[in-house]
Each structure stands twice: as C-alpha cells, then as structure tokens.
C-alpha positions as CSV (number, residue, x, y, z in Angstrom):
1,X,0.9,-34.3,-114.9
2,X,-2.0,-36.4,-114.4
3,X,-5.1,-35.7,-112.7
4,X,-7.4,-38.4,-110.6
5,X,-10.2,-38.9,-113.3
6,X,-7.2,-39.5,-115.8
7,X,-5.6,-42.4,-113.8
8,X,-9.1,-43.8,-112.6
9,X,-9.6,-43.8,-116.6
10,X,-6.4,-45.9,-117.2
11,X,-7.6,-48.1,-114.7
12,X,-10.6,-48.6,-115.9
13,X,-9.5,-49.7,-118.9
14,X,-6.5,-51.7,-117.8
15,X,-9.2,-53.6,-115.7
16,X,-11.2,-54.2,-119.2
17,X,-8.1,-55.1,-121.2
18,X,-7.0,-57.5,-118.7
19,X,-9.8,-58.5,-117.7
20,X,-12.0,-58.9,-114.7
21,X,-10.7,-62.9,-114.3
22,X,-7.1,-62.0,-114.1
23,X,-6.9,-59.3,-111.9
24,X,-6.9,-61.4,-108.7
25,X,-4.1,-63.9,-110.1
26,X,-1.9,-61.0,-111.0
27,X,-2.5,-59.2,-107.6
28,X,-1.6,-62.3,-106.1
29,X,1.7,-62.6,-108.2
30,X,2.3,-59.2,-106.9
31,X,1.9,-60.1,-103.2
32,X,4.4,-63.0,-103.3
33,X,6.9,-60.8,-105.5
34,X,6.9,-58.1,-102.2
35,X,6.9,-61.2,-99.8
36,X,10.2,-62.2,-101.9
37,X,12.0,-58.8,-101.9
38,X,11.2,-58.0,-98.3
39,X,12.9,-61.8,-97.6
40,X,15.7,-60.9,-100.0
41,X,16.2,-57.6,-98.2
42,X,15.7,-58.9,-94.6
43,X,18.5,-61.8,-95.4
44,X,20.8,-59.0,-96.9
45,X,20.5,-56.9,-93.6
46,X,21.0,-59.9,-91.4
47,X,24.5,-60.8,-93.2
48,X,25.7,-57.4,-93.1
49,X,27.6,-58.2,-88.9
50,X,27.3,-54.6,-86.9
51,X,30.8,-54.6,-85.9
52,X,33.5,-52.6,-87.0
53,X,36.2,-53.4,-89.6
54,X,39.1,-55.5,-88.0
55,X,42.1,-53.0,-87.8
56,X,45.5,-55.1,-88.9
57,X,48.2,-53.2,-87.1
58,X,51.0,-52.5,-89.6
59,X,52.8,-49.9,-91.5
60,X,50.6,-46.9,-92.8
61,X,50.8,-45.5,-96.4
62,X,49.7,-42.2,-97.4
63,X,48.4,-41.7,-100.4
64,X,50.1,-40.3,-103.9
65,X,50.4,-37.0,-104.4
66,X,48.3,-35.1,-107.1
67,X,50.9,-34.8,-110.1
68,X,52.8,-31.0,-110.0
69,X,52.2,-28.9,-113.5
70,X,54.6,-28.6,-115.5
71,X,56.8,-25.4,-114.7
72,X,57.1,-22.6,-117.2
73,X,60.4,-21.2,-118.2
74,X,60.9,-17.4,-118.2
C-alpha cells in the first residue's frame, strides 16, 4: 500500500508538526505505557494457577437434545 519514501515522508512531517522538542517526551510516554502493559500482562499470567480445574464428584447431566422437526402428515 505504502512504499518506504511515502512513510519516511509522513515522518518527516509528523516530526515537523510535532515538533523537534516533543518528540523525546512523547517517546518517553510511549516507553512507560509498554513498561505498564508488559506489567499488566505479566500480573495477568501470574494469577492465572497452572493446575487443573477441581473435579466435584457428583451426578452427571448430558446435555438437551437438539429440538425434533415437526413431522409431516401424509
């Protein structure tokens, strides 16, 4: 869809737009943002226990049955 010299373009004048002062404050914002989801995602994993469900002994149900169609008289 896009070549290189297209997105270097955009760059380019993202870079302008934004200017040259901002750049590192919002790379920065960026870096603590990943730091934050990896956390996030590294907590999630850790509560997540590796062992298997706990099996209740009891009584068993199987499930309903898909509903018949209607019969047709002759």
């Amino acid at each position: 869809m896009f070549g290189l010299s297209e997105i270097a373009i955009i760059l380019i004048v993202i870079a302008i737009v934004v200017g040259i002062k901002k750049l590192p404050e919002l790379t920065r914002s960026a870096g603590k943002s990943a730091r934050i989801l990896k956390a996030e995602a590294k907590a999630m994993k850790e509560e997540q226990p590796d062992t298997p469900p706990r099996v209740i002994p009891g009584e068993t149900v199987a499930p309903p049955a898909p509903p018949s169609p209607p019969r047709q008289e002759p």
